[in-house]
N, C-alpha and C positions, 0 to 999 in steps of 0.2 A: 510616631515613627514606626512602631510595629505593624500596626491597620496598614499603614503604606509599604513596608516593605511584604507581608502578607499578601495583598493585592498584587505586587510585583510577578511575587513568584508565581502567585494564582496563575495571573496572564502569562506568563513564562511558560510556566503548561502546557496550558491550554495549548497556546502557538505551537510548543512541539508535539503537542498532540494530533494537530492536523497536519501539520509535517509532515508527519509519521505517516499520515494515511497516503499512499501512493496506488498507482496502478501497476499491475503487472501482471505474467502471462505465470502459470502454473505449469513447467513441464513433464513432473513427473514426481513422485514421493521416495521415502526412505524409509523403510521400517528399521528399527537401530533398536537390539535388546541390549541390557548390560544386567550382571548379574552383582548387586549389591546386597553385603549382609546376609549371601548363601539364596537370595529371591531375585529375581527375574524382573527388571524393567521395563518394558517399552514405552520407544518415543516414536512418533513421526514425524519426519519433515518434509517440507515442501521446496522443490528447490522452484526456485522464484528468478524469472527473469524481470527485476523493474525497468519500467519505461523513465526516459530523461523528462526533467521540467520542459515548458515549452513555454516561452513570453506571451502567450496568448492564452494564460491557464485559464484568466475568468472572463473569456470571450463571453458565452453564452451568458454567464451567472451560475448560482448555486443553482441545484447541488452539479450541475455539469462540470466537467472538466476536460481541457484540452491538454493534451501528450505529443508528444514527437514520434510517428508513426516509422515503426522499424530502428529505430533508434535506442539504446537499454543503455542502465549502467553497466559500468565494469564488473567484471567477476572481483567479489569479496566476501565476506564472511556474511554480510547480507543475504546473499544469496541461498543460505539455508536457513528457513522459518518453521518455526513447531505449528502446525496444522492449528492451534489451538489460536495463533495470531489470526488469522485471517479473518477479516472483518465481514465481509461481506461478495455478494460478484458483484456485476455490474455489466451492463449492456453497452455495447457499441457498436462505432463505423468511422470509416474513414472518410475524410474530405478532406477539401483543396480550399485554404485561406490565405490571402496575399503570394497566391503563388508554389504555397508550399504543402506538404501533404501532412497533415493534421491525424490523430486517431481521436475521437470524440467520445467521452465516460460518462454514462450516467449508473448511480446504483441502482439495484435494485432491490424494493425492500425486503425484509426476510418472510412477512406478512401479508396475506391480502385479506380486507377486510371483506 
């Protein structure tokens, strides 16, 4: 019973790990001090415009991803990310699939060998 519920959560994870991972546009940063303890903080954030899901995410296949071009979530507390989140960039373009206009994601690795 434990190995299985273990496994559970593992994958529970995992899933909202890639969840997690979204596209989006970086519009601009925040430098934010705060003086804690008589010492001096800083953070940065990134105010983050995410793109919506799109039913056509795993058109291509990995690691590609398909987005709703022009399309973002709502303004929420999402919207501001510590610089230290940001995973990676990622390359793109837009195209036209069944009609409608698509934005197409590939990352890009941090390395080149």
């Amino acid at each position: 019973m434990l190995i299985f519920l273990n496994r559970f959560l593992n994958s529970l994870l995992k899933a909202n790990i890639e969840e997690a991972r979204r596209s989006g546009i970086v519009t601009f940063y925040i430098v934010h001090s705060v003086k804690i303890n008589g010492q001096f903080n800083q953070h940065v954030f990134a105010v983050v415009w995410w793109y919506k899901f799109d039913e056509d995410q795993e058109y291509f296949g990995k690691p590609v991803q398909v987005w709703k071009l022009d399309e973002y979530e709502p303004c929420g507390p999402a919207l501001f990310m510590p610089v230290q989140r940001i995973a990676q960039r990622y390359a793109s373009c837009s195209v036209t699939i069944n009609g409608r206009k698509k934005l197409i994601v590939s990352p890009v690795p941090r390395l080149f060998h």
